[in-house]
C-alpha positions in Angstrom: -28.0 -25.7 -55.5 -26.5 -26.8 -51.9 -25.1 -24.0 -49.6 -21.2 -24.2 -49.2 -19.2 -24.4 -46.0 -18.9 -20.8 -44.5 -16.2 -19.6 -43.0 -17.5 -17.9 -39.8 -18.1 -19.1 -36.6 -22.0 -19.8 -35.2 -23.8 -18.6 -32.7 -22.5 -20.9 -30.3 -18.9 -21.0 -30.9 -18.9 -17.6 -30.1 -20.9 -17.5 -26.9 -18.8 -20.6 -25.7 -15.8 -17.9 -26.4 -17.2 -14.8 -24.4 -17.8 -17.6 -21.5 -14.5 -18.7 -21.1 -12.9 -15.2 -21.7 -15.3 -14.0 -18.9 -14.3 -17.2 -16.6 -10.4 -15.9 -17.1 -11.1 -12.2 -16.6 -13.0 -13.1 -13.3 -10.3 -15.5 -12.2 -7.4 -12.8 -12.9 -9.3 -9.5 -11.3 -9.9 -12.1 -7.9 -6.0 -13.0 -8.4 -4.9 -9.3 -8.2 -7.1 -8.4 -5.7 -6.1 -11.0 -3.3 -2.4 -10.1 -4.0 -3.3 -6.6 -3.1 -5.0 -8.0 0.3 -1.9 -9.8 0.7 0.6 -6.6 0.2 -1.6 -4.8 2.7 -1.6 -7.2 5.6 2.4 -7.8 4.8 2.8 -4.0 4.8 1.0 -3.7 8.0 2.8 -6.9 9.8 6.0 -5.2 8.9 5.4 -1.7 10.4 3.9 -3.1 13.6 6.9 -5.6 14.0 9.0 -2.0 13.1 7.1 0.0 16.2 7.9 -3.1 18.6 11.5 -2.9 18.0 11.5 0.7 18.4 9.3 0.4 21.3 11.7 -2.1 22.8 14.8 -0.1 21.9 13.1 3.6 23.6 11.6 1.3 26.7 14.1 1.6 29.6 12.3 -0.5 32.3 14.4 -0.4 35.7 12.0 -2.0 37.4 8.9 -4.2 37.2 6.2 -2.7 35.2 3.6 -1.6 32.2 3.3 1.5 29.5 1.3 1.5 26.6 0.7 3.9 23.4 -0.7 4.4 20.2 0.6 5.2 17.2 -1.5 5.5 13.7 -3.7 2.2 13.8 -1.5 0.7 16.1 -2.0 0.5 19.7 1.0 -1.4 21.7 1.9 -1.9 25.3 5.1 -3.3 27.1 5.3 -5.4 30.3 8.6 -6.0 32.0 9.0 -8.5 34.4 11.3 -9.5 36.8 13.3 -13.3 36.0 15.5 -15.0 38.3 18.9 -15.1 37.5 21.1 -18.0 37.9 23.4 -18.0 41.1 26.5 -18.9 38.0 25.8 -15.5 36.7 25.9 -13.4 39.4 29.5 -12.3 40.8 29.9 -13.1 44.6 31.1 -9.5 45.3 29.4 -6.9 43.4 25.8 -5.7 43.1 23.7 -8.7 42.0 22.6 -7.9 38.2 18.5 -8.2 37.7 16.8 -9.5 34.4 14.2 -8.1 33.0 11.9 -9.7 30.7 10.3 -6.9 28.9 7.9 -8.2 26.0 5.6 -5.4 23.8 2.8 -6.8 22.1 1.3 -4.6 19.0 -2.2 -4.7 17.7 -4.6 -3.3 15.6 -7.0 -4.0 12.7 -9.3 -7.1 13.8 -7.6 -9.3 16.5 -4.2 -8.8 14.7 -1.1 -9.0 16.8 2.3 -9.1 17.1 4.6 -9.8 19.9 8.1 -8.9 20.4 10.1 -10.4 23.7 13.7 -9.8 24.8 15.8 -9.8 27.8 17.6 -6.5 29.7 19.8 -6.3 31.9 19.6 -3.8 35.3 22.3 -3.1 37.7 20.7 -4.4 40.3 21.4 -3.6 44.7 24.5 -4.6 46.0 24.9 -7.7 48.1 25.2 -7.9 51.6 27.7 -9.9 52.9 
């Protein structure tokens, strides 16, 4: 009598299966948690571009100078600066106006950082003729 054609699958068929199944599995739980790594550093770019802004808009620099602060995980720290301005833009018979360059610069985790640089303007001494 000869054996008939069965209609399961062998020993290998199936292991060849669990492999590839286990491959994708892998390959999707690495996917998700990179994504999640991802979210995270977004999330924290976001709030720490967020805190400069606000620490720009609160900063009232009337002169050259530094402050710093910490906030959470963030620590961040603004420099203003005095810039010349243009002879155009100054009026010949009021105060001269100053420019400040006041940057703040936002870090925290390992060497992550993000700056934020704008321009104020000060009344500035009047002129003498």
């Amino acid at each position: 009598m000869s054996r008939g054609h069965s209609a399961g699958f062998t020993l290998l068929e199936v292991l060849v299966a669990m492999v590839i199944l286990s491959v994708a599995v892998v390959t999707l739980i690495q996917l998700a948690s990179q994504s999640l790594r991802l979210l995270k550093s977004s999330s924290d770019h976001q709030e720490a571009t967020l805190l400069a802004d606000r620490v720009v808009r609160n900063a009232d620099p009337s002169a050259e100078g530094t402050g710093s602060g910490q906030e959470g995980q963030f620590t961040w720290e603004w420099r203003a600066r005095l810039v010349a301005v243009p002879d155009e833009l100054a009026s010949a018979t009021g105060p001269r106006p100053r420019l400040l360059a006041l940057s703040v610069a936002v870090h925290w985790g390992t060497g992550r950082t993000v700056e934020l640089v704008t321009l104020r303007l000060a009344q500035g001494t009047p002129t003498t003729p």
